[in-house]
N, CA, C and O of each residue as an XYZ file, in Angstrom:
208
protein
N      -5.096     19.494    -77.206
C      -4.403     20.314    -76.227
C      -4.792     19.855    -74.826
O      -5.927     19.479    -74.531
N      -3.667     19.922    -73.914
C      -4.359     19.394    -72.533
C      -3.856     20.460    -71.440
O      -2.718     20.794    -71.768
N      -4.081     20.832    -70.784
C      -3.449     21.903    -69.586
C      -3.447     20.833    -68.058
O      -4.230     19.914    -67.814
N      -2.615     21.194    -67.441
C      -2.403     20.633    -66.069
C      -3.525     20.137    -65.178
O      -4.482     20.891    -65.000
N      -3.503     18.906    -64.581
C      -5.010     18.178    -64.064
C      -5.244     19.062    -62.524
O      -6.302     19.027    -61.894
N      -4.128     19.766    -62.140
C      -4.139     20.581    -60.944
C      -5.277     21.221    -61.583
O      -6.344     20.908    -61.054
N      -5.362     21.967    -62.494
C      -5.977     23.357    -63.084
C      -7.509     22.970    -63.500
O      -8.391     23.791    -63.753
N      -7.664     21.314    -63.520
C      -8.716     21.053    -63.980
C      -9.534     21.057    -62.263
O     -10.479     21.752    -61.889
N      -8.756     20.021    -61.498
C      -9.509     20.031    -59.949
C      -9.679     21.570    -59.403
O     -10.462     21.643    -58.456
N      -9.082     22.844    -59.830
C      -9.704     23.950    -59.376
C     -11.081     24.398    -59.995
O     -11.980     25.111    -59.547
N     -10.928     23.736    -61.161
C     -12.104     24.208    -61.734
C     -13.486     23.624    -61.278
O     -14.642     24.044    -61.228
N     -12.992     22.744    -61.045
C     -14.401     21.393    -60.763
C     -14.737     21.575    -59.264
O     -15.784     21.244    -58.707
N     -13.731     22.119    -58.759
C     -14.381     22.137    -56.911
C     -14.596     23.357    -57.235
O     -15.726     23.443    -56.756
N     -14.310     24.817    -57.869
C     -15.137     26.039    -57.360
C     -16.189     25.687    -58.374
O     -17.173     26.003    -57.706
N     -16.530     25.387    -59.170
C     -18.394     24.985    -60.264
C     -18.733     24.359    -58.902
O     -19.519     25.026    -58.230
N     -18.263     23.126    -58.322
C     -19.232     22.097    -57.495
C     -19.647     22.554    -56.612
O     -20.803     22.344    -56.246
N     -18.727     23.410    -55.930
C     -19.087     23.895    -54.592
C     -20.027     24.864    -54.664
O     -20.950     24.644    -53.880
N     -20.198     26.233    -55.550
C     -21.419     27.144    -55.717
C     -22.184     26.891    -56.503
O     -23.210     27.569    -56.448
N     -22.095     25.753    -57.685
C     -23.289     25.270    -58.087
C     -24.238     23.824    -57.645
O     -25.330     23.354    -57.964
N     -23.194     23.488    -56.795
C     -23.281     22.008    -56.423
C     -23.805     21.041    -57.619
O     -24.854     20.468    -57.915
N     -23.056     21.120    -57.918
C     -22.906     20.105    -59.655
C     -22.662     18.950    -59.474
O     -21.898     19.089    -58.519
N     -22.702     18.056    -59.615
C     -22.260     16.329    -59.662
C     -20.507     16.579    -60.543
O     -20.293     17.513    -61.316
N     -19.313     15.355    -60.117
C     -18.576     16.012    -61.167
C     -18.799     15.493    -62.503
O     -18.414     16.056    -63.528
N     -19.426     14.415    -62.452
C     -19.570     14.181    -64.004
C     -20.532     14.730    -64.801
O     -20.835     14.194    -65.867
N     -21.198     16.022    -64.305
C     -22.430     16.464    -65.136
C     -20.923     18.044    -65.352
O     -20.962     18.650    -66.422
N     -19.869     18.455    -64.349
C     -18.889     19.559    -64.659
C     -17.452     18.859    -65.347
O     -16.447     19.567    -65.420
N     -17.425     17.733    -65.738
C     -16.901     17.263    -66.702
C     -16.620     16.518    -68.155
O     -15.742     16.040    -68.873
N     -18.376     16.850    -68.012
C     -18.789     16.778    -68.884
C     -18.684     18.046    -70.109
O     -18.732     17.987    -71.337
N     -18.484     19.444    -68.942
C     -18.416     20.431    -69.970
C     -17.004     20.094    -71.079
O     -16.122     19.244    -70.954
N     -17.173     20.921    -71.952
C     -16.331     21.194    -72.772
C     -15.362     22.589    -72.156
O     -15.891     23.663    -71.867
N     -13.917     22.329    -72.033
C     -13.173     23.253    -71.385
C     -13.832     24.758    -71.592
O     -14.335     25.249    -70.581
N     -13.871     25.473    -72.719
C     -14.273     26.831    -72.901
C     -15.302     27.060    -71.782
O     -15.140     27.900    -70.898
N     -16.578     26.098    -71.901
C     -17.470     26.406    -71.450
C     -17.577     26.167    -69.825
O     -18.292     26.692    -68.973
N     -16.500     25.086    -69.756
C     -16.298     25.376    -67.787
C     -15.482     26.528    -67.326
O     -15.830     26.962    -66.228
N     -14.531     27.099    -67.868
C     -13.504     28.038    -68.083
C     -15.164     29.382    -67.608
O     -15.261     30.073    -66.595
N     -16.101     29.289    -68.710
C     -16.780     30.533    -68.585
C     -17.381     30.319    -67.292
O     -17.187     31.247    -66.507
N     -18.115     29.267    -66.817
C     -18.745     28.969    -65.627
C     -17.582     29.770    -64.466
O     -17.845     30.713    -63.719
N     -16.432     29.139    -64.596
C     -15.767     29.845    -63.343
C     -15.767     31.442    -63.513
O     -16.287     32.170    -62.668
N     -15.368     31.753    -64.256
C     -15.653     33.388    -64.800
C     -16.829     33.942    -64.184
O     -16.703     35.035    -63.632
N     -17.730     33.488    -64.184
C     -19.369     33.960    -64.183
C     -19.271     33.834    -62.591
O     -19.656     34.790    -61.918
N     -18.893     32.970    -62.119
C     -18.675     32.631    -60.565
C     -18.363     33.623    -60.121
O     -19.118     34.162    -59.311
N     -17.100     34.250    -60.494
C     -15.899     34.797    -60.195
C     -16.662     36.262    -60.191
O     -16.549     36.990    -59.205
N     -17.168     36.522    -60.931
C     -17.732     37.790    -61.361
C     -19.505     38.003    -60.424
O     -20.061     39.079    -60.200
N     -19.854     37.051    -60.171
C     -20.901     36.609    -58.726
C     -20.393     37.206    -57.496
O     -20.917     37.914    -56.635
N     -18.941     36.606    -57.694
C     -17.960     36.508    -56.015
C     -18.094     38.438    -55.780
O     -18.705     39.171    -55.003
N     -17.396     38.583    -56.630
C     -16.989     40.161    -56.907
C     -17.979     40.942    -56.542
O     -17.979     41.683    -55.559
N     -18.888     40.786    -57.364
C     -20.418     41.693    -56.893
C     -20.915     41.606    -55.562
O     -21.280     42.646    -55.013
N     -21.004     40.136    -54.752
C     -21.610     40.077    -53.965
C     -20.691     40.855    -52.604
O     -21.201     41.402    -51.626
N     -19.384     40.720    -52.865
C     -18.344     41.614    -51.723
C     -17.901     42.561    -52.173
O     -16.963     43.040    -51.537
N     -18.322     43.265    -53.413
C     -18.387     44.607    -53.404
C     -19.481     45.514    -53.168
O     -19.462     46.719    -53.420
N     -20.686     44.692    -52.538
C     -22.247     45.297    -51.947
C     -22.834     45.177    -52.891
O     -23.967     45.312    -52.431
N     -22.987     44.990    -54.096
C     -23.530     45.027    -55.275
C     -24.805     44.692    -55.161
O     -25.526     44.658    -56.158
């Protein structure tokens, strides 16, 4: 299965940018598991601008 390479460069610049990852150590993931990284981000983002 492959999904759109747009969808992959969103993924890889928001991991790189708040984890500052190399991209070949965030393409290295296996989709599920970069998919969760952005999630976990996402859910970081949320907390931190909702005062959390």
């Amino acid at each position: 299965m492959t999904y759109a390479a747009g969808r992959i460069h969103e993924e890889v610049a928001y991991v790189a940018y708040h984890f500052h990852w190399s991209l070949n150590d965030i393409l290295d993931l296996e989709h599920p598991q970069r998919q969760r990284y952005v999630a976990e981000i996402a859910k970081i983002n949320r907390h931190m601008s909702e005062g959390d």
